[in-house]
ChimeraX commands (.cxc) that place a marker at each C-alpha (Angstrom):
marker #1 position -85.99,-107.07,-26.97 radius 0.5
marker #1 position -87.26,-103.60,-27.18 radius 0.5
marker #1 position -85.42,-100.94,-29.25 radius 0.5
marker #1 position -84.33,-98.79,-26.67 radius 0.5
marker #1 position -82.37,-101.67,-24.57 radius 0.5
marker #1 position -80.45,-102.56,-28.52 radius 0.5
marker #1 position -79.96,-99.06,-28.51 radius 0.5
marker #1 position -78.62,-99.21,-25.04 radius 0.5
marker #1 position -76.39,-101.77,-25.30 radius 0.5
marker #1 position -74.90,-100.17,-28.89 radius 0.5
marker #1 position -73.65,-97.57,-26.48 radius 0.5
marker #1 position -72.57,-99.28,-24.36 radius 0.5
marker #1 position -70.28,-100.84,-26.47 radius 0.5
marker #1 position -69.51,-97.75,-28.72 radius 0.5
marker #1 position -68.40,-96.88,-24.64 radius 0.5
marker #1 position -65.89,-99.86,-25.11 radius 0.5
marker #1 position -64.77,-98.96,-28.34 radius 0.5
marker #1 position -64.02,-95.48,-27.30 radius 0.5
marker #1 position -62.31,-97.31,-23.81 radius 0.5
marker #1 position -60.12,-100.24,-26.08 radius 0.5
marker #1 position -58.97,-97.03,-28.55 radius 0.5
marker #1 position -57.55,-94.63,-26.04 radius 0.5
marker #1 position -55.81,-97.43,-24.34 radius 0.5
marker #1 position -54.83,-99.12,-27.51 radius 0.5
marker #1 position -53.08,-95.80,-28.48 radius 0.5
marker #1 position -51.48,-95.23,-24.86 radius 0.5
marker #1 position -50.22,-98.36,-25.01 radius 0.5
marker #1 position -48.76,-97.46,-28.70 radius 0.5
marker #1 position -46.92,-94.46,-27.62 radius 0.5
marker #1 position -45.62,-95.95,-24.26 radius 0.5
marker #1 position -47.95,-95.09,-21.97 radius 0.5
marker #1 position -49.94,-97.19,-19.64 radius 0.5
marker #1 position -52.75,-95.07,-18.04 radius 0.5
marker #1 position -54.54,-97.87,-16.17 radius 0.5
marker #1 position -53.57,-101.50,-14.68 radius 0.5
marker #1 position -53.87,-103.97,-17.33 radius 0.5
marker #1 position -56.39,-106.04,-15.06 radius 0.5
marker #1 position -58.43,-102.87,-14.72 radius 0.5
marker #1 position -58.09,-101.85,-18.61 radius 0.5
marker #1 position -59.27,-105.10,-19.87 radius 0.5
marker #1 position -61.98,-105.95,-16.99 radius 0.5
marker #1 position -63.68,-102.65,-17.72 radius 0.5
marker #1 position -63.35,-103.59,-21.77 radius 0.5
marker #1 position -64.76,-106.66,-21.03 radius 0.5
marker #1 position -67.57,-105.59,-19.20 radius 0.5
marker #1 position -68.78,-103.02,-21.94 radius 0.5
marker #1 position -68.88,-105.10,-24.87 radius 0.5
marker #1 position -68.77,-108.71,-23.89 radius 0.5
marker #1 position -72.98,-108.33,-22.77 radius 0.5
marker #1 position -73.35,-105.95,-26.11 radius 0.5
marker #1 position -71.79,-108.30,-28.43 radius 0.5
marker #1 position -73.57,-111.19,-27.32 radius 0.5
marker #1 position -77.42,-109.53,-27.37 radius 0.5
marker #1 position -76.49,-108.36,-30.80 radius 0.5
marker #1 position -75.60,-111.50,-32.29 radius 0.5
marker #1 position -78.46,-113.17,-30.49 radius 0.5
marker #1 position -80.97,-109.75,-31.81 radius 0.5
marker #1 position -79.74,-110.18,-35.41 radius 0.5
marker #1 position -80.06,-114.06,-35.51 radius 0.5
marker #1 position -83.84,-114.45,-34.25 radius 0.5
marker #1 position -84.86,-111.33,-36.61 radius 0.5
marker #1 position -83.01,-112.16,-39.75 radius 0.5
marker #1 position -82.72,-115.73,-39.81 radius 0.5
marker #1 position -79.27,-115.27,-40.90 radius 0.5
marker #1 position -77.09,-117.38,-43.07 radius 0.5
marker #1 position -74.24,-117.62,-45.08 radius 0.5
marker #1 position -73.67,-114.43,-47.40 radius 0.5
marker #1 position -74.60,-115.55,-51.21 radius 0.5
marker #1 position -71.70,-113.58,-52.54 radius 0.5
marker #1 position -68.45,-112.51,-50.37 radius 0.5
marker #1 position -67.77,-109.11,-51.32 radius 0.5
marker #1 position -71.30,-107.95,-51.58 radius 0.5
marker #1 position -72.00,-106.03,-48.56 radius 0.5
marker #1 position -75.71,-106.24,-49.01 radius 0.5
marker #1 position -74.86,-110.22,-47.91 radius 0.5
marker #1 position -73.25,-109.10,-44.51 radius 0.5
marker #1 position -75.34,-105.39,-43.87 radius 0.5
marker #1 position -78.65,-105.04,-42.99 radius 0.5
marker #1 position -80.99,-103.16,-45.52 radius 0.5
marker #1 position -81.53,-99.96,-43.90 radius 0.5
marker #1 position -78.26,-99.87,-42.68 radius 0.5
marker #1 position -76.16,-96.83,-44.08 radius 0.5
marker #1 position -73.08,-97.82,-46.46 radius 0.5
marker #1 position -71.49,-95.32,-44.36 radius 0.5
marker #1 position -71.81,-96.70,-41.36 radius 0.5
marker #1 position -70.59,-99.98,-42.73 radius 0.5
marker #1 position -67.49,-98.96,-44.09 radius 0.5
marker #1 position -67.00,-96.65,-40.86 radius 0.5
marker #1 position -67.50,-99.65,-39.12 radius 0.5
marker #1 position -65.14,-101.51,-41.05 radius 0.5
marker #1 position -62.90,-99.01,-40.84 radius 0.5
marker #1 position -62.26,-99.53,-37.57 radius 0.5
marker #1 position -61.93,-103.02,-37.25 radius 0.5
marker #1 position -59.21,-102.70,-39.52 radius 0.5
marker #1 position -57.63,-100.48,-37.19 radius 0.5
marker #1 position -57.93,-103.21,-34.24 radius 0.5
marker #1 position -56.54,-105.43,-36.41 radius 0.5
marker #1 position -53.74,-103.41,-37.38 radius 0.5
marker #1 position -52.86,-102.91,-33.56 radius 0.5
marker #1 position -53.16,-106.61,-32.99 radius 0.5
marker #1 position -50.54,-107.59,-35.97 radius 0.5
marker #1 position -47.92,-105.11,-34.90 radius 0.5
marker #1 position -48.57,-106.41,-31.03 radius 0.5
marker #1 position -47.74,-109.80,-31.76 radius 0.5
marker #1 position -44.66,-108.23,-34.32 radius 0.5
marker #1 position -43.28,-106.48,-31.60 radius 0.5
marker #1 position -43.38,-109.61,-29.23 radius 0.5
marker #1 position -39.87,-111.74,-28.30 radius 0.5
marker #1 position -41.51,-114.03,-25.74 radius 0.5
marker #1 position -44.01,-114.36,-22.88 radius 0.5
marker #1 position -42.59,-111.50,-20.10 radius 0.5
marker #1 position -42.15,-113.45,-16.55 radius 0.5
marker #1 position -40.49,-112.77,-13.49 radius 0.5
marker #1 position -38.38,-115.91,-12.14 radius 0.5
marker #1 position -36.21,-115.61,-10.00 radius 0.5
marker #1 position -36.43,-111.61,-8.83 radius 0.5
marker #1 position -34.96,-111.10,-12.98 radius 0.5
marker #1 position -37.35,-110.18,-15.83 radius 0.5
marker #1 position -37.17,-112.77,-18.50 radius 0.5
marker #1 position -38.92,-113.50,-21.63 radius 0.5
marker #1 position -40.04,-117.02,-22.20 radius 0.5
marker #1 position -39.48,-117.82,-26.03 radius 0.5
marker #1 position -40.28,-121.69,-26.67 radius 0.5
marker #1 position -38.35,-122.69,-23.47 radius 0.5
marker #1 position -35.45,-120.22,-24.35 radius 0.5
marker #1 position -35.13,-118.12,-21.28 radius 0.5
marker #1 position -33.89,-114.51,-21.81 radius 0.5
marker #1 position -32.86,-112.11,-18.85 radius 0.5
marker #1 position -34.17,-108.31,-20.10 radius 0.5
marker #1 position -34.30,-105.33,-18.31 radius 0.5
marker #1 position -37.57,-103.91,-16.76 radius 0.5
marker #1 position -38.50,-101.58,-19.00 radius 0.5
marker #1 position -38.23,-104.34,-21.49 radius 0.5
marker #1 position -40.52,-106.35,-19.46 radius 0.5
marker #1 position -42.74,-103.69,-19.11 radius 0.5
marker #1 position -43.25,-103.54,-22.95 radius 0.5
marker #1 position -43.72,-106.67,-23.47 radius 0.5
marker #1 position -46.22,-106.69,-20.73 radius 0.5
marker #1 position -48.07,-103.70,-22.34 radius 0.5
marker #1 position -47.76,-105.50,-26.01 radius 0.5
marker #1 position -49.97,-108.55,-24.52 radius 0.5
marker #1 position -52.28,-105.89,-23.34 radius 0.5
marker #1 position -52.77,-104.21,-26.55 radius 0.5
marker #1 position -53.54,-107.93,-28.08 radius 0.5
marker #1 position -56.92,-107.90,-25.62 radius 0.5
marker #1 position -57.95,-104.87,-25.71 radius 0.5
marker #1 position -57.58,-104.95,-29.59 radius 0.5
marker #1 position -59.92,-108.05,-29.87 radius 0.5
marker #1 position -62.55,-106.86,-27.19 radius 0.5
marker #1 position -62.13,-103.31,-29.18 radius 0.5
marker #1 position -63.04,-105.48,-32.52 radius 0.5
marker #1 position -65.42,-107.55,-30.93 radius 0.5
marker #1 position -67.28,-104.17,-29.15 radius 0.5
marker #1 position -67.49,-102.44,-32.31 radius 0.5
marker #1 position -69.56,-105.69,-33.69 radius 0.5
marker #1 position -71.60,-105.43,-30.96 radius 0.5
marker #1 position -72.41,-101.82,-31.42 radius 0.5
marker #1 position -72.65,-102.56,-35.16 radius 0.5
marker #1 position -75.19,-105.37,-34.72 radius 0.5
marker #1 position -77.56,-103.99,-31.98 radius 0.5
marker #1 position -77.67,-100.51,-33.67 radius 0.5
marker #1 position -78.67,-102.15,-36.62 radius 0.5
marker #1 position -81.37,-103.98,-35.11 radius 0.5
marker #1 position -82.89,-101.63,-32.88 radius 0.5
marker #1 position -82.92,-98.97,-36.20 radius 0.5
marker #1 position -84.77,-101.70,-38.34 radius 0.5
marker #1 position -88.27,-100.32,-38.17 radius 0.5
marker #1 position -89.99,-102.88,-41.04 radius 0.5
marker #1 position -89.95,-105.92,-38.11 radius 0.5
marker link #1:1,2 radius 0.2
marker link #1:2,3 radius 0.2
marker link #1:3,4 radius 0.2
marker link #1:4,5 radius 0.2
marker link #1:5,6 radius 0.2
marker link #1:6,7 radius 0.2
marker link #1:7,8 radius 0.2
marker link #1:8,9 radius 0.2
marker link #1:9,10 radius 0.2
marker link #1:10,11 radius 0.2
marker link #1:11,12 radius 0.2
marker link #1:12,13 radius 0.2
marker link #1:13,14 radius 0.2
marker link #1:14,15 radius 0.2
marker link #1:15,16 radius 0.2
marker link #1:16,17 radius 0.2
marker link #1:17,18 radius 0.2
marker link #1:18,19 radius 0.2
marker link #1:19,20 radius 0.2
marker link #1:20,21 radius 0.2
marker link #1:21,22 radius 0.2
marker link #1:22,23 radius 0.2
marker link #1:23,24 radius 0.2
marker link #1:24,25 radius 0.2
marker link #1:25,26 radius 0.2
marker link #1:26,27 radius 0.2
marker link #1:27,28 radius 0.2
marker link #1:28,29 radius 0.2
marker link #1:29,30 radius 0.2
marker link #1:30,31 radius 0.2
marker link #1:31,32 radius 0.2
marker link #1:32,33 radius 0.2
marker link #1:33,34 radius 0.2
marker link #1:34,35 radius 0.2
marker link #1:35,36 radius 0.2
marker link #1:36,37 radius 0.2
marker link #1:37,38 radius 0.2
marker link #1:38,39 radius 0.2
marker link #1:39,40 radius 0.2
marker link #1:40,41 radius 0.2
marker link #1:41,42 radius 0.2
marker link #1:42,43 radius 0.2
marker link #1:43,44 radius 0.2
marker link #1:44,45 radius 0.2
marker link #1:45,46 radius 0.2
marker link #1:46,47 radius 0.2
marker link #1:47,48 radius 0.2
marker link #1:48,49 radius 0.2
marker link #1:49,50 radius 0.2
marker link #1:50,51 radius 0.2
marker link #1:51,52 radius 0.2
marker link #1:52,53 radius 0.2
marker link #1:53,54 radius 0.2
marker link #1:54,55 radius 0.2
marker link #1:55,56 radius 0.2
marker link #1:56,57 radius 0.2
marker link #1:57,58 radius 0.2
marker link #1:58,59 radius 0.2
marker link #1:59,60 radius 0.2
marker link #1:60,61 radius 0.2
marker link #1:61,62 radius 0.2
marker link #1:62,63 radius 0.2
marker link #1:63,64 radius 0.2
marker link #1:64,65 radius 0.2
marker link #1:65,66 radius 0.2
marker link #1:66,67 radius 0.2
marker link #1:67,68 radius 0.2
marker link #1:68,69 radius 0.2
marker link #1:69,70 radius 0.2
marker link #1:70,71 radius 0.2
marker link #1:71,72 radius 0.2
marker link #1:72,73 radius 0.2
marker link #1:73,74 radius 0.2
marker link #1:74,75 radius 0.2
marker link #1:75,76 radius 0.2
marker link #1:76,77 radius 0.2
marker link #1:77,78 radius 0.2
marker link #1:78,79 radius 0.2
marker link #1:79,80 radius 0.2
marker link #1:80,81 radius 0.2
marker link #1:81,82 radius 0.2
marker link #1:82,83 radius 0.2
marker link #1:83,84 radius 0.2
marker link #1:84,85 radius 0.2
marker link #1:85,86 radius 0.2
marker link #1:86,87 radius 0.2
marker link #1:87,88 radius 0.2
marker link #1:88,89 radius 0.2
marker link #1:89,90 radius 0.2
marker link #1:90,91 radius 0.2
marker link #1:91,92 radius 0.2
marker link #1:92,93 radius 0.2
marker link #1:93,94 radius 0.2
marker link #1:94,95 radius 0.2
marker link #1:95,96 radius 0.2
marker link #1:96,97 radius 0.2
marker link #1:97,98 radius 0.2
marker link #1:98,99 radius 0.2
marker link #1:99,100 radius 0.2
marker link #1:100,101 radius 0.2
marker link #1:101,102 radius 0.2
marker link #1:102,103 radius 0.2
marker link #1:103,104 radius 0.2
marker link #1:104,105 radius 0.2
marker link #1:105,106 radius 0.2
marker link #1:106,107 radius 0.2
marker link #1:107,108 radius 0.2
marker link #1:108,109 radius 0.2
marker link #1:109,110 radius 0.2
marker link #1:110,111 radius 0.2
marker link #1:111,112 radius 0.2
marker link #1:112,113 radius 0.2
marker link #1:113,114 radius 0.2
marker link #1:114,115 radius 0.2
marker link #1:115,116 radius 0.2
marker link #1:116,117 radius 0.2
marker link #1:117,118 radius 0.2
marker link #1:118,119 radius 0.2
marker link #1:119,120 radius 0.2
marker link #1:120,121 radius 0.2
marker link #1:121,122 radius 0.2
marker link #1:122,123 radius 0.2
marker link #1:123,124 radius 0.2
marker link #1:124,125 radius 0.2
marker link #1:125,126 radius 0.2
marker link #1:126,127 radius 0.2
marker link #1:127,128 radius 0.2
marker link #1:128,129 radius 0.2
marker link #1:129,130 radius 0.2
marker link #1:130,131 radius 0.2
marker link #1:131,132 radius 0.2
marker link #1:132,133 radius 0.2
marker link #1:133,134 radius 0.2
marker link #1:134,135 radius 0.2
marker link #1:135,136 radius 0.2
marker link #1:136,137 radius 0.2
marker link #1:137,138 radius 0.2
marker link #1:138,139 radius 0.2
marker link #1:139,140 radius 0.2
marker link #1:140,141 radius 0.2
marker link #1:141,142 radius 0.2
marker link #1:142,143 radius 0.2
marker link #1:143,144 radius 0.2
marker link #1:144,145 radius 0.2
marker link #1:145,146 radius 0.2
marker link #1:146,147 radius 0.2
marker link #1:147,148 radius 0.2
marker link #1:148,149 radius 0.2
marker link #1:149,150 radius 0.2
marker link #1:150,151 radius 0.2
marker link #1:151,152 radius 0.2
marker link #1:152,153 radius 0.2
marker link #1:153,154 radius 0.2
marker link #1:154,155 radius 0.2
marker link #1:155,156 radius 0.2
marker link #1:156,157 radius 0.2
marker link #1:157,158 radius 0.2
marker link #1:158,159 radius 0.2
marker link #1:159,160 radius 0.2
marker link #1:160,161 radius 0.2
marker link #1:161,162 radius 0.2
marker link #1:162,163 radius 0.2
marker link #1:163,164 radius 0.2
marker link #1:164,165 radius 0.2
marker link #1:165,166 radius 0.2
marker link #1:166,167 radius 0.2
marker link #1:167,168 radius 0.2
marker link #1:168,169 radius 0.2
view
């Protein structure tokens, strides 16, 4: 795969890290700017393709295996790759995975409607809440996948920048 379609795809999903983010912080301070179906389709479709040509890039050039020693980041970074990037990268996966902790935290039960009354489902223990309840509930699952495709697009990015910027192969 040629340079320019890695580099393509890297921003594409930088495109669905920038997406998950906003919406992850909407959805923090209790907003919900787009439908949930829309907001995670649209995440999907920016780093799901991304992710998976970077993985697949990185694997056939670098023959990749297990890291010789954990904490090294030599083991898990490219060569030319800048430290910078790295921990910039890493950065923000910690951020995702912040956002996906408090999520789950902040959830009492799987929001359903049953009956025309918002419950939450908690292990079979049915609780009747009010709709703004529901509603946050509803936008704390959402957080949880646009979190993980946020995590999952800034691999991507990671991956097929790195690739397409390795000049010695």
């Amino acid at each position: 795969m040629s340079g320019r379609t890695l580099l393509w795809y890297s921003v594409l999903c930088g495109t669905g890290v920038i997406w998950s983010s906003v919406l992850v912080v909407a959805l923090a301070l209790g907003h919900r700017p787009v439908h949930s179906v829309v907001a995670v389709g649209v995440a999907a479709l920016l780093t799901v393709p991304g992710f998976a040509v970077g993985v697949t890039a990185n694997r056939r050039a670098y023959m990749t295996r297990q890291p010789r020693r954990f904490w090294s980041l030599q083991s898990w970074v490219p060569p030319h790759v800048p430290v910078a990037a790295a921990v910039f990268a890493g950065a923000l996966l910690f951020g995702f995975w912040l956002s996906i902790v408090l999520a789950f935290v902040a959830l009492d039960g799987s929001p359903e409607v049953r009956g025309g009354q918002y419950v939450l489902d908690d292990h079979s223990r049915i609780v009747v809440v009010s709709a703004e309840t529901y509603e946050r509930q509803m936008d704390h699952e959402q957080q949880i996948s646009l979190s993980v495709l946020g995590a999952f697009a800034i691999g991507g990015c990671f991956l097929c920048y790195a690739r397409a910027t390795d000049h010695e192969t």
